[in-house]
C-alpha positions in Angstrom: 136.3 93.5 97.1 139.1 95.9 96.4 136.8 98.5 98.0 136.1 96.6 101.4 139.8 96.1 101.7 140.6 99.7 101.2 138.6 100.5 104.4 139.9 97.5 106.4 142.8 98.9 109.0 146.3 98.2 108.5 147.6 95.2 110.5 150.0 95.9 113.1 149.3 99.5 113.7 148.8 100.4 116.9 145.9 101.9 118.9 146.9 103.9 122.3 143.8 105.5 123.0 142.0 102.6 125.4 138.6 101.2 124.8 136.7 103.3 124.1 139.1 104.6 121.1 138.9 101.0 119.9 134.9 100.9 120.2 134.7 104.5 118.4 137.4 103.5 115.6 135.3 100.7 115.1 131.9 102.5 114.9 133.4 104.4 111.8 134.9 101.2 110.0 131.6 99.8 110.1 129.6 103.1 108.9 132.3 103.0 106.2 131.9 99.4 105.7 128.0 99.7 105.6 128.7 102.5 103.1 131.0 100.7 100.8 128.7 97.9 100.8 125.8 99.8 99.4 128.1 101.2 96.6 129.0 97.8 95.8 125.2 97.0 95.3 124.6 99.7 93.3 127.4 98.4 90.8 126.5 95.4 91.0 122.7 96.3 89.6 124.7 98.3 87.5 126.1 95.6 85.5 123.0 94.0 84.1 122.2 97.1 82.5 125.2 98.4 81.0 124.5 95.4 78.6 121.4 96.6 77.3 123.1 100.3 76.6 125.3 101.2 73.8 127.6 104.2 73.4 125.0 106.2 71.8 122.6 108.2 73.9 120.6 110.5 71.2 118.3 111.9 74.2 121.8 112.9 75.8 121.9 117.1 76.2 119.1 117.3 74.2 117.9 120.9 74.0 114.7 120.5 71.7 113.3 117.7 69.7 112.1 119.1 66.5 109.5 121.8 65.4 106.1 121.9 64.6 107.4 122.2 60.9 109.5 119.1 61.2 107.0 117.5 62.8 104.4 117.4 59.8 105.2 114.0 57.9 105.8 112.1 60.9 102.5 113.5 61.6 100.6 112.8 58.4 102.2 109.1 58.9 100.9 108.8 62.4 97.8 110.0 61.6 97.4 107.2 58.3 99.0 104.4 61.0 96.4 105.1 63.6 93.3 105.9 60.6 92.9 109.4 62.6 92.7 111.1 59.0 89.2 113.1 60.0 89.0 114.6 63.5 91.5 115.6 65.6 94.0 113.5 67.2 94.8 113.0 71.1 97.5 112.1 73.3 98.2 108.1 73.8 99.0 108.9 77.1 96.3 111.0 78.5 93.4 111.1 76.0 93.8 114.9 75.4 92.3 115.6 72.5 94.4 118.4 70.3 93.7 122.2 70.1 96.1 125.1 69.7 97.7 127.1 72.7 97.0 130.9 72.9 100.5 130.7 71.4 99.3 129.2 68.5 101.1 125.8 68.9 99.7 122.4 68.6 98.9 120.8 72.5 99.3 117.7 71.2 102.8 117.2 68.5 103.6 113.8 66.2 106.2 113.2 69.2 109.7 111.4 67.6 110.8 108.3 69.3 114.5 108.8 68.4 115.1 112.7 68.4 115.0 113.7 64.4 117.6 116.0 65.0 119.9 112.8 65.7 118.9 111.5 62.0 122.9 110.1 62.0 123.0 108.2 64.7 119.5 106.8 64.2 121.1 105.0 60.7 124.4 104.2 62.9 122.4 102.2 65.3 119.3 100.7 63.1 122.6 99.5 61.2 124.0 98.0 64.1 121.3 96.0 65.4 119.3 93.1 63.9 115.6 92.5 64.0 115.0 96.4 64.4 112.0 97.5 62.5 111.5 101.1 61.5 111.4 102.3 58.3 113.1 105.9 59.1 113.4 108.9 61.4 109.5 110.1 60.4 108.1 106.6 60.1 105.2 106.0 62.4 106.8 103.3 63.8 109.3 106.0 65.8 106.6 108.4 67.0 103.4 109.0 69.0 101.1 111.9 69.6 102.0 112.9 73.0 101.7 116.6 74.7 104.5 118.8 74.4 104.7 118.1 78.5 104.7 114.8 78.3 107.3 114.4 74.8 109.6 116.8 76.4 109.5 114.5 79.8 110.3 111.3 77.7 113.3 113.3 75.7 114.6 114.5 79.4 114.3 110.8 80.2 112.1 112.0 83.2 109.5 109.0 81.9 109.4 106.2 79.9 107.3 103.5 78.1 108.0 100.0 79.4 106.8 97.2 76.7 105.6 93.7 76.5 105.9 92.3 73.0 104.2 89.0 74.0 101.4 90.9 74.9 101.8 93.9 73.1 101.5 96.0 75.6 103.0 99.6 76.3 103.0 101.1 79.8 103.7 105.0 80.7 105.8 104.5 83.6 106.8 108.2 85.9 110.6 107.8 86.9 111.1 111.4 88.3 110.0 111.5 91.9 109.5 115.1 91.3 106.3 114.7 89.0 104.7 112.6 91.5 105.2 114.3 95.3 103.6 113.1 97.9 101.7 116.4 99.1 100.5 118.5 96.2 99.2 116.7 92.2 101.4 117.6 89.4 100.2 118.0 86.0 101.2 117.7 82.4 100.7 121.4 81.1 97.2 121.0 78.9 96.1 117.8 80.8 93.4 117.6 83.8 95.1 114.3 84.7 98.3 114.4 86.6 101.5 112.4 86.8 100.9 110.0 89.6 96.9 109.3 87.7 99.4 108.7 84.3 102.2 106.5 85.5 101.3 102.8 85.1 99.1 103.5 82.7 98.8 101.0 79.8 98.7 102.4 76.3 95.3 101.7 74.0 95.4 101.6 70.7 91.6 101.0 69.8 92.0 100.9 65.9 94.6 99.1 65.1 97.0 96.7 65.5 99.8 99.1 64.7 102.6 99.8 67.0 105.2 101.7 67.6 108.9 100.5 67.5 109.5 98.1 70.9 112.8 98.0 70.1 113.5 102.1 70.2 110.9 102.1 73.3 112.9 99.7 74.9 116.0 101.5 73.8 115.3 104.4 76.0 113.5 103.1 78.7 117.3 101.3 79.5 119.1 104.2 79.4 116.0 106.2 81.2 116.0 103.4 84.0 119.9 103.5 84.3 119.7 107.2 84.4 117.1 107.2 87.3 119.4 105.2 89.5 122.2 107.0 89.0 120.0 110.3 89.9 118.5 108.0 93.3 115.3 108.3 91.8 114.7 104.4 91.8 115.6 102.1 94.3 118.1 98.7 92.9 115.0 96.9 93.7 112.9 98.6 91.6 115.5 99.3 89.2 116.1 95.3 89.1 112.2 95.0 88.0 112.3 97.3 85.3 115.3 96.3 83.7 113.8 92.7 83.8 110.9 93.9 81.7 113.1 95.2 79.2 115.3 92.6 78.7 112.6 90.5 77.8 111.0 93.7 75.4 114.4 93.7 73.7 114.8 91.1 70.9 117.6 93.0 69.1 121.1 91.9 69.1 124.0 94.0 68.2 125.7 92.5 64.8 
């Protein structure tokens, strides 16, 4: 309101330059009112989510998640969780099934949910919020064999995972626009599948019941969603949807 008033002209000024001054004059109120409008839309989608997003962003200037090193029990947990003990794993995401870079790195890494290298503020929030269930930074619960592409997209908040506890399902959703132009296929480095094949797709997990947290999923799907808006990747319509979804994905209450 205080916005739409600001662009409102002052009463009792005066306007000598004729008609057509007055028609032009008004042109730009309403281009500013139309404008102002749209801003007050935006906060106004805006609200909803600021609920669902606490102070703490772990994925916030986040230069690397953790090494192949750091990576190992979260690894050997994922691997017990998801009874892929013989064989070599894949990527939830794409099915790519792991082999070593020329580099000599793993393809396909025991990705963290909540970065390990922000151990503190993982205990800070899992103490803060009820009905969370993860039993630490390298429990399987807060990880997933992704490609290094793919994990390093989700820490820049470029993707997400958008779940449905009632049905326990977990969908790969693309929120950068970039990873999905309209004239040429991108492709996670190491996959023959590309973004725009990817996004929707729903997560199987074919032997077992195990999944990961929906509560740290859900967690940074908000603050990847609000992030998108605030880049103009997502429309307030389609930023409306997902927030919907992960209200309803988000049992946890702050204490």
């Amino acid at each position: 309101q205080n916005l739409l008033s600001a662009a409102a002209p002052p009463h009792g000024v005066a306007d000598f330059g004729g008609s057509d001054s007055i028609d032009a004059t008004a042109g730009r109120h309403g281009t500013v009112l139309d404008s102002l409008h749209s801003i007050e839309a935006r906060l106004t989608a805006m609200e909803g989510r600021l609920e669902l997003v606490s102070p703490v962003d772990p994925w916030e200037l986040l230069s690397t998640n953790s090494t192949q090193s750091q990576q190992e029990k979260l690894r050997n947990n994922l691997k017990a969780m998801y009874e892929e003990q013989d064989g070599p794993v894949q990527c939830i995401v794409s099915d790519t099934v792991d082999d070593k870079t020329e580099s000599g790195q793993k393809r396909v890494v025991a990705a963290h949910l909540w970065p390990k290298s922000r151990a503190n503020e993982f205990r800070t929030w899992i103490s803060g919020h009820t009905g969370t269930i993860c039993g630490g930074i390298d429990d399987a619960s807060n990880g997933l064999f992704l490609l290094k592409s793919i994990e390093e997209a989700y820490d820049a908040k470029r993707v997400c995972f958008l779940c449905d506890p009632f049905k326990r399902q977990i969908v790969f959703t693309v929120l950068d626009p970039s990873l999905m132009p309209s004239d040429e296929e991108v492709f996670p480095t190491g996959c023959t599948k590309s973004y725009s094949q990817l996004n929707s797709t729903e997560i199987s997990f074919q032997k077992t019941d195990m999944r990961p947290s929906f509560q740290i999923l859900s967690f940074h799907a908000a603050l990847s969603v609000q992030s998108a808006f605030q880049r103009d990747w997502i429309t307030v319509e389609k930023s409306e949807e997902y927030q919907q979804t992960i209200k309803v994905a988000s049992p946890f209450k702050e204490k």
